[in-house]
Jmol script that loads the backbone (N, CA, C; Angstrom):
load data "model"
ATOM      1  N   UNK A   1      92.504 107.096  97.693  1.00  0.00           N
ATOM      2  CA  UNK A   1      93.836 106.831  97.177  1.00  0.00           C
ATOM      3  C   UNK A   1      94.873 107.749  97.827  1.00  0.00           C
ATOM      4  N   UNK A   2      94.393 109.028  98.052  1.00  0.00           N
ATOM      5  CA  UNK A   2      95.544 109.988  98.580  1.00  0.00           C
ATOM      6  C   UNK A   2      95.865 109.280 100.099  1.00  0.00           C
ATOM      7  N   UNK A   3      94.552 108.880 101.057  1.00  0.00           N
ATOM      8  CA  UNK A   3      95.008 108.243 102.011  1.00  0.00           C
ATOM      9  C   UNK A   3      95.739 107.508 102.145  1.00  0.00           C
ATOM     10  N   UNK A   4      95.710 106.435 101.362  1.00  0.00           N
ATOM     11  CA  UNK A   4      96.995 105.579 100.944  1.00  0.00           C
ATOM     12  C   UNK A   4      98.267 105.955 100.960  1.00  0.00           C
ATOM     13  N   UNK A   5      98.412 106.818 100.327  1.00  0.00           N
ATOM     14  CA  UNK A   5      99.579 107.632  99.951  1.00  0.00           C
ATOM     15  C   UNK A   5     100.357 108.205 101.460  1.00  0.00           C
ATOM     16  N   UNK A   6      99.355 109.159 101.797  1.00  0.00           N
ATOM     17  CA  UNK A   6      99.485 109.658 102.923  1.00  0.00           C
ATOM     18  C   UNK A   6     100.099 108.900 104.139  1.00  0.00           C
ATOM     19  N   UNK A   7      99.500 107.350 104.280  1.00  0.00           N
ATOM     20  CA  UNK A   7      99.542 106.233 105.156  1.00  0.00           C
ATOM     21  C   UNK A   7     101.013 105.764 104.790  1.00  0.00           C
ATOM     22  N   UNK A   8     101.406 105.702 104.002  1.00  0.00           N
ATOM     23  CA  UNK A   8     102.571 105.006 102.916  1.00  0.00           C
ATOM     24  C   UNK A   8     104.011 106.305 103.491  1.00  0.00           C
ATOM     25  N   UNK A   9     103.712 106.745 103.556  1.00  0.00           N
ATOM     26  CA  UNK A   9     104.776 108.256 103.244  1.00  0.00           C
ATOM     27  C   UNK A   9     105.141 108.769 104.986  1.00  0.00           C
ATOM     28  N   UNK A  10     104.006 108.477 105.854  1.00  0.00           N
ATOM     29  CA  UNK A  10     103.677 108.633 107.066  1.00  0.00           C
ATOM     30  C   UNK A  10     104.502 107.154 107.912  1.00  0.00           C
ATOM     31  N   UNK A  11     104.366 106.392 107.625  1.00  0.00           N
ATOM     32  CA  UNK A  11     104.922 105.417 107.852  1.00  0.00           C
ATOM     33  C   UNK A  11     106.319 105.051 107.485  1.00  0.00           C
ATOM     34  N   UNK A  12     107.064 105.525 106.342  1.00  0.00           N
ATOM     35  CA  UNK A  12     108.423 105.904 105.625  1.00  0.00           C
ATOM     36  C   UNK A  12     108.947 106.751 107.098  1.00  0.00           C
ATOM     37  N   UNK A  13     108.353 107.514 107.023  1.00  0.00           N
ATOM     38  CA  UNK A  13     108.784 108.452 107.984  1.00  0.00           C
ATOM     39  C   UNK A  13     108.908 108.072 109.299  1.00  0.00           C
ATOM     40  N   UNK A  14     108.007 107.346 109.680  1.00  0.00           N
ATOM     41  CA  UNK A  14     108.294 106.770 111.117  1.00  0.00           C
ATOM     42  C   UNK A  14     109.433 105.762 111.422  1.00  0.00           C
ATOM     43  N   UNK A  15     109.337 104.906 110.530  1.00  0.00           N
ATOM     44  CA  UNK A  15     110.665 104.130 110.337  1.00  0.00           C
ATOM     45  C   UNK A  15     111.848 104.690 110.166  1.00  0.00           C
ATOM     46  N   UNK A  16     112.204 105.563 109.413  1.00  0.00           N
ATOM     47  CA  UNK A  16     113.222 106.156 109.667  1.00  0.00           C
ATOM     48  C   UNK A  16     113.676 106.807 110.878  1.00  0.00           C
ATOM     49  N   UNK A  17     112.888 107.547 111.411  1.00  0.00           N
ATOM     50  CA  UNK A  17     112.794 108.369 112.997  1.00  0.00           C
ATOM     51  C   UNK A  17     113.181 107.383 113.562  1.00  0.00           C
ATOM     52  N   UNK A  18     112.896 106.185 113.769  1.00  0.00           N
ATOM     53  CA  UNK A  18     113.001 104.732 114.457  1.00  0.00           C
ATOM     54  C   UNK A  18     114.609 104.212 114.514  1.00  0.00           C
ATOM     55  N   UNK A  19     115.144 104.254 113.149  1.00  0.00           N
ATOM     56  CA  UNK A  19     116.793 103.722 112.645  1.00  0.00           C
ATOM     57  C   UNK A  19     117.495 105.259 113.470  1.00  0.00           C
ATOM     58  N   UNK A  20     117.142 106.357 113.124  1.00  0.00           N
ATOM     59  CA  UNK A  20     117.751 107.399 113.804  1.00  0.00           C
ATOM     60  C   UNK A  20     117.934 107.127 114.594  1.00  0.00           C
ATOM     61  N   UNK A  21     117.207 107.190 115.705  1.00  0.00           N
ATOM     62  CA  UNK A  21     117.084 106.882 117.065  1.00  0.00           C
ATOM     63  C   UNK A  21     117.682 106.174 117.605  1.00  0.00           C
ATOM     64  N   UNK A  22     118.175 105.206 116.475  1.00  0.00           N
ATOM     65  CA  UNK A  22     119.096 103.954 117.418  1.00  0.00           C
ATOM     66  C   UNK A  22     118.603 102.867 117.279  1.00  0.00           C
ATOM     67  N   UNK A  23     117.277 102.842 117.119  1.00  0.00           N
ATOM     68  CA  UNK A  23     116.601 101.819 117.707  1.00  0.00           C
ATOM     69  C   UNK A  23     116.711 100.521 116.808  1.00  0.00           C
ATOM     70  N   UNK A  24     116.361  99.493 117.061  1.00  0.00           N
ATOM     71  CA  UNK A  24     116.709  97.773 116.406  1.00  0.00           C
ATOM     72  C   UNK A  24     115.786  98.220 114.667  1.00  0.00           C
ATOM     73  N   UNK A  25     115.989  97.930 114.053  1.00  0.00           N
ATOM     74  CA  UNK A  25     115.330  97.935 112.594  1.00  0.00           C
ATOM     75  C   UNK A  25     113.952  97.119 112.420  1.00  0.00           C
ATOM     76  N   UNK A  26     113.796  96.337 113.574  1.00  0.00           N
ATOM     77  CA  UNK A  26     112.562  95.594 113.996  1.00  0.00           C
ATOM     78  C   UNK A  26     111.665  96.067 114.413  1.00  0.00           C
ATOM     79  N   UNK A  27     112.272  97.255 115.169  1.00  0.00           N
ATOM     80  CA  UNK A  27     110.710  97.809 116.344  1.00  0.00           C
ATOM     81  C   UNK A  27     110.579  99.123 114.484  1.00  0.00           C
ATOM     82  N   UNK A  28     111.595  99.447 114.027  1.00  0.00           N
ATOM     83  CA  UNK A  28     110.808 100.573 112.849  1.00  0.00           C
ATOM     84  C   UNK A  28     110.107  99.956 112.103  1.00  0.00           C
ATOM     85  N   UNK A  29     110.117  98.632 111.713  1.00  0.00           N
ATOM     86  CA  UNK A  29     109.120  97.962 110.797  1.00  0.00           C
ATOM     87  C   UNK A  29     107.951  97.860 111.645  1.00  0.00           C
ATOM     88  N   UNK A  30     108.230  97.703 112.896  1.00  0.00           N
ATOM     89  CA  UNK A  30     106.934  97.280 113.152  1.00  0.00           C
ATOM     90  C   UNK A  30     105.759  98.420 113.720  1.00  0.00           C
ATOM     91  N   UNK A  31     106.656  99.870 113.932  1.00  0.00           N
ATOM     92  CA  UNK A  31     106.179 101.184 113.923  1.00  0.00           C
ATOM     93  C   UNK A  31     105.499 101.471 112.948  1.00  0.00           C
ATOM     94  N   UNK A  32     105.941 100.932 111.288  1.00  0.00           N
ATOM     95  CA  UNK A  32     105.495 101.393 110.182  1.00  0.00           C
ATOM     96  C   UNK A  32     104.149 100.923 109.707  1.00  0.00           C
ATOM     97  N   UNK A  33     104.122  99.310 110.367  1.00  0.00           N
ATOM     98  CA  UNK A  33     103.263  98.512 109.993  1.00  0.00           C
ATOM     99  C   UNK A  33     102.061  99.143 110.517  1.00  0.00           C
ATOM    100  N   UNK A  34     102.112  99.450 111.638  1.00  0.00           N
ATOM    101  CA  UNK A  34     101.015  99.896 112.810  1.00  0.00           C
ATOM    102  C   UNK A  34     100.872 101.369 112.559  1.00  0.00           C
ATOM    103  N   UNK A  35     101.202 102.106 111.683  1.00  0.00           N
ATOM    104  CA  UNK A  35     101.177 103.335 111.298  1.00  0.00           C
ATOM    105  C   UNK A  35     100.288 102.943 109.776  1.00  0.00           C
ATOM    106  N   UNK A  36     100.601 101.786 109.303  1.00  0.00           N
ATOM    107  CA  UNK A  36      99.685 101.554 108.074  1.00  0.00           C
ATOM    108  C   UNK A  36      98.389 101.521 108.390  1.00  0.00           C
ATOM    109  N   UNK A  37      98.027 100.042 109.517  1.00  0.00           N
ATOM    110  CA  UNK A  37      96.967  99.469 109.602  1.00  0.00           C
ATOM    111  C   UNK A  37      96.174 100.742 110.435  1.00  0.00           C
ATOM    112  N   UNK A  38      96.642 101.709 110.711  1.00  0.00           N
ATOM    113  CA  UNK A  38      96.389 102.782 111.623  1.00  0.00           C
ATOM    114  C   UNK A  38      95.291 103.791 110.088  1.00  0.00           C
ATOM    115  N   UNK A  39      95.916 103.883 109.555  1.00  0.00           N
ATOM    116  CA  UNK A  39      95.838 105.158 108.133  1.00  0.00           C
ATOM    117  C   UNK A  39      95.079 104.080 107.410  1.00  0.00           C
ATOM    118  N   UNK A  40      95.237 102.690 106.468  1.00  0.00           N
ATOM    119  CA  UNK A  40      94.867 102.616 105.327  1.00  0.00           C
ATOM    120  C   UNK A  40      93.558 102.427 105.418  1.00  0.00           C
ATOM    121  N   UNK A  41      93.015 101.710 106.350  1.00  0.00           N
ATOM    122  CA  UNK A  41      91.479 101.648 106.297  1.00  0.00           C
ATOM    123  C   UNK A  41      90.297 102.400 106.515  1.00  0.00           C
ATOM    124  N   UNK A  42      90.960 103.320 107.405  1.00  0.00           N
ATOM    125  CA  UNK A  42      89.885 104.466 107.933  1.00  0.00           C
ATOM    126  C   UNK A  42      90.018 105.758 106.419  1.00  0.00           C
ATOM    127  N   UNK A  43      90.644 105.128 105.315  1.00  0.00           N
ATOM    128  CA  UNK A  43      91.018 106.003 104.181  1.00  0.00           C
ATOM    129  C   UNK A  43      91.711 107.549 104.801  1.00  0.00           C
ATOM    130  N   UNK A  44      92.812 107.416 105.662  1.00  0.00           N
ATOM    131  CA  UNK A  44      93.714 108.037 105.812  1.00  0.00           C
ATOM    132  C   UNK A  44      93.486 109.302 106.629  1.00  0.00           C
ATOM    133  N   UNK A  45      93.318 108.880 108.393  1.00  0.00           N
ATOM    134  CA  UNK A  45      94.011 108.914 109.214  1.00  0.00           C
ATOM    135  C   UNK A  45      92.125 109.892 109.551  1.00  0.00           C
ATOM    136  N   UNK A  46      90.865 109.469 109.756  1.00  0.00           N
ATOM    137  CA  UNK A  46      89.875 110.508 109.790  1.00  0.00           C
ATOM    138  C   UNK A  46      88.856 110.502 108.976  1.00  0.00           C
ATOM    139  N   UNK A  47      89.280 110.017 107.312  1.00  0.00           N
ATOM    140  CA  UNK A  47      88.133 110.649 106.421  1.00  0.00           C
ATOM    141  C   UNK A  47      87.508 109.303 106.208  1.00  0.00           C
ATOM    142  N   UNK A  48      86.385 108.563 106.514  1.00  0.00           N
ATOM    143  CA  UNK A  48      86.029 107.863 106.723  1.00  0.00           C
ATOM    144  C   UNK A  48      85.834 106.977 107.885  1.00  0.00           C
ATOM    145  N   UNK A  49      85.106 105.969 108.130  1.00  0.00           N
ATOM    146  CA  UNK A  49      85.014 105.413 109.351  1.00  0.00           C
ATOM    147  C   UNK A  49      85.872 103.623 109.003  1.00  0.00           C
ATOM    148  N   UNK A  50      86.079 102.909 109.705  1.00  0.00           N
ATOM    149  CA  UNK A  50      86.601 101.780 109.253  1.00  0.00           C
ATOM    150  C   UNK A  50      85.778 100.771 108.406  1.00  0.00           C
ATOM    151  N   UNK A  51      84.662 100.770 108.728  1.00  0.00           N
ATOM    152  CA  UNK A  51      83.614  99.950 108.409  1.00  0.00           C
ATOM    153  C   UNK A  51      82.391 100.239 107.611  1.00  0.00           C
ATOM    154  N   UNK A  52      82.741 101.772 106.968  1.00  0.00           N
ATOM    155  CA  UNK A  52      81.987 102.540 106.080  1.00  0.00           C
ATOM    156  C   UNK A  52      80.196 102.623 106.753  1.00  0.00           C
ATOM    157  N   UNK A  53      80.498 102.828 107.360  1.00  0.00           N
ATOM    158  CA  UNK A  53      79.185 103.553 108.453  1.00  0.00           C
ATOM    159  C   UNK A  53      79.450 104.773 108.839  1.00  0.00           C
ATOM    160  N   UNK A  54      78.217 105.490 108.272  1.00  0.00           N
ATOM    161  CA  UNK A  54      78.165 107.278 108.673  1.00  0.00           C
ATOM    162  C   UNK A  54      78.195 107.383 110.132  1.00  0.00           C
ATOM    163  N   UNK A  55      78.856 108.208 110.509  1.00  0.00           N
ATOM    164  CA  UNK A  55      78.732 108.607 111.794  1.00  0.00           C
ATOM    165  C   UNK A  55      77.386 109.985 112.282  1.00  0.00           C
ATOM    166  N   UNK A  56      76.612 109.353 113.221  1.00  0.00           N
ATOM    167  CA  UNK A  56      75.934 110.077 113.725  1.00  0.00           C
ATOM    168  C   UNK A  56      75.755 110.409 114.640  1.00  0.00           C
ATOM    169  N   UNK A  57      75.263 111.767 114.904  1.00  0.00           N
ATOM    170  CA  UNK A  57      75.519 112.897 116.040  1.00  0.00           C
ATOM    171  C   UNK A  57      74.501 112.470 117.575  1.00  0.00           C
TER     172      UNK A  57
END
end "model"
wireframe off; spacefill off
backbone 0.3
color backbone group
């Protein structure tokens, strides 16, 4: 859940950096989106794998 959060808040943030910048309000949504699908599944950004398979050495 915190990943979520994390993914959510991380992505707020990129979008904004995005409108700063100048840039079209299109490319920040679509920064944000890809900052989600980036964070929400891997349960936020590392702690887990995508597909819930242990990783081994």
């Amino acid at each position: 859940m915190i990943g979520i959060l994390i993914a959510v808040v991380v992505a707020a943030l990129v979008y904004a950096v995005c409108v700063a910048l100048g840039l079209p309000t299109i490319v920040g949504i679509i920064a944000a989106v890809l900052v989600l699908l980036a964070g929400i599944p891997t349960g936020g950004y590392g702690l887990g794998s995508r597909f819930g398979g242990a990783r081994r050495a």
